[in-house]
C-alpha positions as CSV (number, residue, x, y, z in Angstrom):
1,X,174.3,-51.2,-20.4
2,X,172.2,-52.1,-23.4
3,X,169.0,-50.3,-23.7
4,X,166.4,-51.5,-26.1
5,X,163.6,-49.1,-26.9
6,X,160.3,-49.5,-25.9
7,X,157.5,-51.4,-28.3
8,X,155.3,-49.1,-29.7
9,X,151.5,-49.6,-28.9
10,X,149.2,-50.8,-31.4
11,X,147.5,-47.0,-31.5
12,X,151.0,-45.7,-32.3
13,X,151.9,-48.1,-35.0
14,X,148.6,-46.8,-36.8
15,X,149.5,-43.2,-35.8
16,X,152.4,-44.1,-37.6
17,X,150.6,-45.8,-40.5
18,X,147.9,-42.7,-40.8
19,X,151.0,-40.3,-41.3
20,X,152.1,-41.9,-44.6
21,X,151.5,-40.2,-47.5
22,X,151.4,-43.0,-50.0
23,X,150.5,-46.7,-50.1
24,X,154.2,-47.9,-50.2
25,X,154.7,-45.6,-47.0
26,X,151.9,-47.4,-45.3
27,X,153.4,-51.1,-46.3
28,X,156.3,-49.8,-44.7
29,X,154.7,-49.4,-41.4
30,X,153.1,-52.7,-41.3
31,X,156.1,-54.5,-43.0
32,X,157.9,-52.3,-40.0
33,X,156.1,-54.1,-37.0
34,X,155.1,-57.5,-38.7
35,X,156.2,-59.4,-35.7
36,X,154.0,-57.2,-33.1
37,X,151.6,-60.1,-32.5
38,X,148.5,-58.0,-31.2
39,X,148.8,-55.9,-34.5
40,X,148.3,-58.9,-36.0
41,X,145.3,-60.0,-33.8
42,X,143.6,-56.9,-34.2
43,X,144.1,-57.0,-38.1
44,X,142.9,-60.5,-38.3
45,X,139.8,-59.6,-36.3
46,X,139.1,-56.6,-38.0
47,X,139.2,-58.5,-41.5
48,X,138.8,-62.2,-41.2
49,X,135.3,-63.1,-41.9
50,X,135.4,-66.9,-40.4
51,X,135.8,-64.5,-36.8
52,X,133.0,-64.3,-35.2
53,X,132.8,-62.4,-32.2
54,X,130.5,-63.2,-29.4
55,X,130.2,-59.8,-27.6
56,X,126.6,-57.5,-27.7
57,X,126.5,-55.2,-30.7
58,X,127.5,-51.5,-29.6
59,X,130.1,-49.7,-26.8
60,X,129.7,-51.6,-23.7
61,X,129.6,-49.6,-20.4
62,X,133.5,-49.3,-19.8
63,X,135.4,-46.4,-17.9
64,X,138.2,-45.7,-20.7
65,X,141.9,-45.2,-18.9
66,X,143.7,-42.7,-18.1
67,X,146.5,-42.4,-21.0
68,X,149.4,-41.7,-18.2
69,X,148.3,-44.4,-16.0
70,X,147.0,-48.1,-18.1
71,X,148.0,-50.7,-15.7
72,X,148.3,-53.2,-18.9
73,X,148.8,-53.0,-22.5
74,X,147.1,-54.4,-25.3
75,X,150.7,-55.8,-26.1
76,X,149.6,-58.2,-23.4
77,X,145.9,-58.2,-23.5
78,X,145.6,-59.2,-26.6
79,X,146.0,-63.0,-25.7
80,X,142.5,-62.7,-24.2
81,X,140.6,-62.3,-27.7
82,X,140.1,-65.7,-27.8
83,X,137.7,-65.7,-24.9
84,X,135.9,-63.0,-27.2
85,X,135.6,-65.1,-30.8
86,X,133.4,-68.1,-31.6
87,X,135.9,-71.4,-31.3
88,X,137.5,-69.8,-28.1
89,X,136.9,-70.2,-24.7
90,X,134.0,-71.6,-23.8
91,X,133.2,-69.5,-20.6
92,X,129.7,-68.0,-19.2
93,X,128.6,-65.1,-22.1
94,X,128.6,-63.0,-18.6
95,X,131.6,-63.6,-18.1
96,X,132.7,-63.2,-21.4
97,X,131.6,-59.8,-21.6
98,X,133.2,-58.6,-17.6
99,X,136.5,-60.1,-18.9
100,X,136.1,-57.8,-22.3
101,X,135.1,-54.6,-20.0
102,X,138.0,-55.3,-17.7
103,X,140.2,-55.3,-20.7
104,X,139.0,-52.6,-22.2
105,X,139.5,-50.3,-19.2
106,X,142.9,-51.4,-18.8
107,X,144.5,-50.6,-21.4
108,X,145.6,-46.9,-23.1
109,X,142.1,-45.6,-24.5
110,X,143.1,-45.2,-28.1
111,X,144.0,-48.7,-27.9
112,X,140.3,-49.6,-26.2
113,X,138.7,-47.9,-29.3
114,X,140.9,-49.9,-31.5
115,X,139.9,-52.9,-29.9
116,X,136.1,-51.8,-30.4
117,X,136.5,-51.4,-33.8
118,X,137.3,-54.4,-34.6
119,X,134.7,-56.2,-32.8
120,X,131.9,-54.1,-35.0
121,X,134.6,-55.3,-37.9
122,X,135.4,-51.7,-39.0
123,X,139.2,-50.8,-39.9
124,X,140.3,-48.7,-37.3
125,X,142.2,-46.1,-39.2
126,X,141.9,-44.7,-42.6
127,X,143.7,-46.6,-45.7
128,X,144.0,-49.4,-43.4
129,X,142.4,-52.1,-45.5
130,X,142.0,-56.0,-46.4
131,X,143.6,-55.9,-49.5
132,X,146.8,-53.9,-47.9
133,X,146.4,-56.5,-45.1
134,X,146.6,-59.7,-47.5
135,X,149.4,-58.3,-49.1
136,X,151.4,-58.0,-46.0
137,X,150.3,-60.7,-44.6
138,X,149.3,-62.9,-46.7
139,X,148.3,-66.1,-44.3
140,X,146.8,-64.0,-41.7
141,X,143.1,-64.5,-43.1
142,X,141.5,-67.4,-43.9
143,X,139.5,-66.8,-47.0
């Protein structure tokens, strides 16, 4: 029986990436999981200035998670950003904003304050920068 190990969550691969000592040990990490989609998202959205997202300023009123018990994952939840970003889905701004909630209380709470952070366009983890992002990936943000 093969067994293939779990994907780390996004809050883990910045645990990860906040443990580093040095620059090169922070590329690492993100050269590590450069194929983890919502790591991508959630760098893009944190960085990329032609995103615009279309939620309120500030927390909106979610009920974080229990860790032991998220029903999703921002693994999967990420596809539902683009309901979020100007260009996306063009839904009800209610509607909009239920859908971000619901998201938001689904999945682990360190990943909900990731997500948060990059709507308000603040890297969410020290060192964790534009310049280190272009370098990794260097078509992720359109300049």
């Amino acid at each position: 029986m093969n067994y293939e190990p779990k994907q780390p969550e996004v809050f883990e691969i910045l645990e990860e990436f906040t443990q580093q000592k040095n620059k090169a040990g922070r590329k690492e990490v993100l050269l590590k999981y450069q194929n983890v989609p919502a790591l991508k998202d959630i760098l893009r959205g944190t960085f990329d200035d032609s995103l615009e997202f279309l939620l309120p300023d500030g927390k909106p009123p979610y009920k974080p998670n229990i860790p032991e018990s998220t029903p999703s994952s921002l693994l999967k939840k990420h596809k539902e950003f683009a309901y979020f970003v100007k260009g996306g889905a063009d839904i009800p701004q209610y509607k909009r904003e239920n859908i971000f909630i619901r998201m938001l209380e689904s999945i682990h709470p360190q990943d909900a304050i990731i997500v948060l952070s990059m709507v308000n366009k603040e890297p969410p983890v020290k060192f964790l920068t534009k310049k280190l992002t272009e370098e990794i990936f260097p078509n992720l943000i359109v300049t």
